[in-house]
N, C-alpha and C positions, 0 to 999 in steps of 0.2 A: 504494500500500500504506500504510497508517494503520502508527503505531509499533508498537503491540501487536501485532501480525500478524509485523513485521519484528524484534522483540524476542522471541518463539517462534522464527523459524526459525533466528536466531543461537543461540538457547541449545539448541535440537534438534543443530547443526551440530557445536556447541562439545562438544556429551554425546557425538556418535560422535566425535570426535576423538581424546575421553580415553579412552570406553570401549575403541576397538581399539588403543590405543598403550601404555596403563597399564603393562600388563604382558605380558611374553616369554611366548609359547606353547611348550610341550613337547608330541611325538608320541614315541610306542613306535618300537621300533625294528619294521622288517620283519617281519610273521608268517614270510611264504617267499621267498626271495629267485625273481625268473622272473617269467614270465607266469603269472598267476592270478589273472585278472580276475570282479569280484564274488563277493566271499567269501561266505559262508553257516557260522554256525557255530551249534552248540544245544549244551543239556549236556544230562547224563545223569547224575546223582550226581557223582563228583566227576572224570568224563570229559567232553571235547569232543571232537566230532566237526567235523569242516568240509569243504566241497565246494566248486566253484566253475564258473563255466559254460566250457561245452568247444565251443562253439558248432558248427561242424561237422565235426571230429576224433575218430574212434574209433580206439580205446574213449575212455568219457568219462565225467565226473564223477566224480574223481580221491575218491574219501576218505579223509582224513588224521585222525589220533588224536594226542590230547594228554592230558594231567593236569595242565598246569601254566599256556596257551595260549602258553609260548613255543618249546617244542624238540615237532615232526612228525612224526608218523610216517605215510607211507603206507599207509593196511591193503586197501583193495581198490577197484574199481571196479563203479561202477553200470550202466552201459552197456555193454553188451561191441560193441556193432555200429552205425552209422550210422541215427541215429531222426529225422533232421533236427536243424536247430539247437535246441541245450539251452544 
């Protein structure tokens, strides 16, 4: 390896070092505490709705209501019967 080749990959090396270390990451806390795996959420003015896969459990595809995305409300169910995995 010639220097300039070895002089990129140290300073490529040295940039992710800083980049992932610089500063503390913060996450939200829990939409919903459980199982509810792969959320899905859209709005609608100043509503959210959100759903998530029920894969072979009926009923299923839970829909939960918001206006704020932190406090749920359950409002009703898409699936009432066994349609294969969702």
């Amino acid at each position: 390896m010639n220097s300039t080749r070895i002089n990129k990959l140290i300073l490529s090396l040295l940039f992710l070092c800083l980049a992932t270390t610089g500063r503390a990451q913060t996450f939200p806390r829990l939409l919903l505490s459980g199982d509810y795996p792969d959320p899905s959420i859209i709005r609608e003015g100043k509503d959210f709705y959100m759903t998530n896969s029920s894969f072979n459990y009926a009923p299923g595809l839970l829909i939960w209501h918001s206006t704020d995305l932190v406090n749920w409300t359950p409002i009703a169910r898409a699936l009432h019967a066994l349609d294969g995995s969702v």
